[in-house]
N, C-alpha and C positions, 0 to 999 in steps of 0.2 A: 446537467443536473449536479447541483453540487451535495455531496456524500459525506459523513464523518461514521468510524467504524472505532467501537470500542474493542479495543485488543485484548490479547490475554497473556500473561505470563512472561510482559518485557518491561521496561523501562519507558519507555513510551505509550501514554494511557488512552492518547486518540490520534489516529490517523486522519487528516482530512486533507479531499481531493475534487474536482470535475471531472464528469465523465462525459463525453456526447459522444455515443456508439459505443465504440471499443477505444477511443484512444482517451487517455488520462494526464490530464493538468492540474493544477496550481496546487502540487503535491509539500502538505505540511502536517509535520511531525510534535505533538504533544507531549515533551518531555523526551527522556532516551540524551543521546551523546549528541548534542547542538548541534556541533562544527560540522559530525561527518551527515547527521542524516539532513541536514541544508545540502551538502552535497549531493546525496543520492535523488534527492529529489531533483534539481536543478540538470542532474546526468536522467534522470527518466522523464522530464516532461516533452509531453506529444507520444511516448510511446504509448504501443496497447498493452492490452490485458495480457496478448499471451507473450507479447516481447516481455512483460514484467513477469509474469509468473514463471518465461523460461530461462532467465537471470536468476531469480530468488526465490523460489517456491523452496521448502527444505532446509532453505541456510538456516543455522543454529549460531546461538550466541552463549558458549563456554558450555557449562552442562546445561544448559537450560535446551527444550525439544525445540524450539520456533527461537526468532529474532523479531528486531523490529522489521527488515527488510521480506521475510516470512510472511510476518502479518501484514507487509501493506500486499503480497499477492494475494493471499486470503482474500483482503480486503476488496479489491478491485477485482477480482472474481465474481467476490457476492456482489457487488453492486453491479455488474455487470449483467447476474441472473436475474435479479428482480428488476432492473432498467427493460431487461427483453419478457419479460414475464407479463410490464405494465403496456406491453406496448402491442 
């Protein structure tokens, strides 16, 4: 199922990803710092939900509470609930 997840309070305005089960692919970032979050996506695809959420659940970016790497656990959480919700 492929997912797009509007963020909150980063630099990066949408997350979008595949999800089938728990593992997560073709992870792309909306805005935010190009170079690095091409990177992190490229270093998470095929992981699950909780391989990402136990990487980057938390991480912060300067004073701000969340990051973009934050919001993609967020992200892949939620879409995780509602994927097992629908099914």
């Amino acid at each position: 199922m492929h997912y797009e997840y509007k963020t909150d309070n980063t630099c990066s305005q949408i997350i979008s990803f595949d999800i089938d089960g728990n593992v997560i692919t073709s992870i792309e970032f909306y805005g935010g710092c190009n170079g690095n979050l091409k990177a992190i996506a490229k270093l998470l695809e095929g992981a699950t939900v909780e391989e990402i959420e136990e990487k980057l659940l938390g991480n912060t970016c300067g004073r701000r509470p969340t990051s973009c790497t934050d919001q993609l656990a967020c992200a892949v959480r939620k879409a995780y609930e509602e994927l097992s919700v629908g099914t």
